[in-house]
C-alpha positions as a printed Julia matrix, in Angstrom:
95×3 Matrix{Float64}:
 -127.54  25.99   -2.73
 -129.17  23.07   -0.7
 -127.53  19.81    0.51
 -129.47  16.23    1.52
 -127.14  13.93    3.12
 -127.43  10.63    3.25
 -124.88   7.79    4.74
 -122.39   8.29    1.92
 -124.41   9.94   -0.45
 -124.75  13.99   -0.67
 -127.31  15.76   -2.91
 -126.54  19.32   -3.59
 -129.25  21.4    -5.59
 -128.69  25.04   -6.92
 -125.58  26.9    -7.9
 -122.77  25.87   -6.42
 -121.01  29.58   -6.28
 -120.01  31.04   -2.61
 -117.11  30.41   -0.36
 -120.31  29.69    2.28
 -121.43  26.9    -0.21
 -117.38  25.82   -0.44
 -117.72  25.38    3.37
 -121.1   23.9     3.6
 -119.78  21.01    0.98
 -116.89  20.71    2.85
 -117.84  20.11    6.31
 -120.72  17.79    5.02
 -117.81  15.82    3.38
 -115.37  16.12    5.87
 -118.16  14.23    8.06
 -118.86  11.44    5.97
 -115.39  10.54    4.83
 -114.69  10.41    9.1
 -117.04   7.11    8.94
 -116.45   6.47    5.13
 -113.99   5.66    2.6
 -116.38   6.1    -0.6
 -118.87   8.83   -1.61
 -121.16   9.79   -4.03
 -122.3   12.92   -5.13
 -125.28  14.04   -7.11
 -124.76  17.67   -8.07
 -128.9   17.77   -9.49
 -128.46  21.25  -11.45
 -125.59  23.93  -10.44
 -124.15  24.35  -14.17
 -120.72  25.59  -12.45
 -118.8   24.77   -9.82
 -115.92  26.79   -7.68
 -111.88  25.9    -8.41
 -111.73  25.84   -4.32
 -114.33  23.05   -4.14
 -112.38  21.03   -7.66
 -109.4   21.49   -5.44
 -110.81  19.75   -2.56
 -112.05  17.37   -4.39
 -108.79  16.63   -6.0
 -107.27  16.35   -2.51
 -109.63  13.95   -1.17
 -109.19  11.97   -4.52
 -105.88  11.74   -5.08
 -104.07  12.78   -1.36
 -106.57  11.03    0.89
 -107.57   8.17   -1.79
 -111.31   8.45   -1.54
 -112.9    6.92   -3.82
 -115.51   9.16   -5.24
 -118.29   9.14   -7.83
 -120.04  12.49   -8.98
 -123.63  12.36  -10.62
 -123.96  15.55  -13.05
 -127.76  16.61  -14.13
 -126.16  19.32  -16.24
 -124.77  19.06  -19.72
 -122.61  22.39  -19.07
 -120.86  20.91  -15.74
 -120.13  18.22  -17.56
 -118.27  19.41  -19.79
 -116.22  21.69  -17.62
 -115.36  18.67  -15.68
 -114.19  17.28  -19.42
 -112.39  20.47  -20.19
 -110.4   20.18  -16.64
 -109.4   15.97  -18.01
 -111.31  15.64  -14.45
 -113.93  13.18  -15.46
 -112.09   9.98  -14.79
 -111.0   11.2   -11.29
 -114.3   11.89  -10.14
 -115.75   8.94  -11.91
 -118.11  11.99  -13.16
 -121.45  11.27  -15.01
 -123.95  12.73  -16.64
 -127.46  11.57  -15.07
């Protein structure tokens, strides 16, 4: 896995799959959400994603009221993200 950052704006490319990738996503966040109050994310092609970083994400959403948008490039994430009624909260696309 491989992240770009950019002002409020963080790219991740590959699998999202280890607790070192849960970490890496989380301290990138963690840093823009100390300058920022709204974030986008373009997850390019990981076609799963870990229930530790869908919990984060939920707490940042809904406990910490970020307001976040997630860019999908795969059909499969996608539809987990439907499966989990998370779409809405994440303002999750399919790009």
């Amino acid at each position: 896995m491989e992240l770009t950052q950019t002002s409020n704006t963080l790219t991740i490319t590959g699998n999202i799959k280890t607790v070192s990738d849960f970490q890496n996503i989380k301290n990138a966040l963690d840093h823009m959400i100390s300058t920022q109050n709204s974030v986008t994310l373009h997850i390019v092609d990981s076609i799963s994603i870990t229930s530790s970083i869908i919990g984060y994400f939920n707490k940042l959403v809904l406990k910490d009221g970020v307001d976040m948008q997630i860019n999908i490039g795969t059909e499969q994430l996608l539809e987990l993200f439907d499966d989990l009624n998370l779409t809405a909260t994440f303002k999750a696309k399919k790009v």
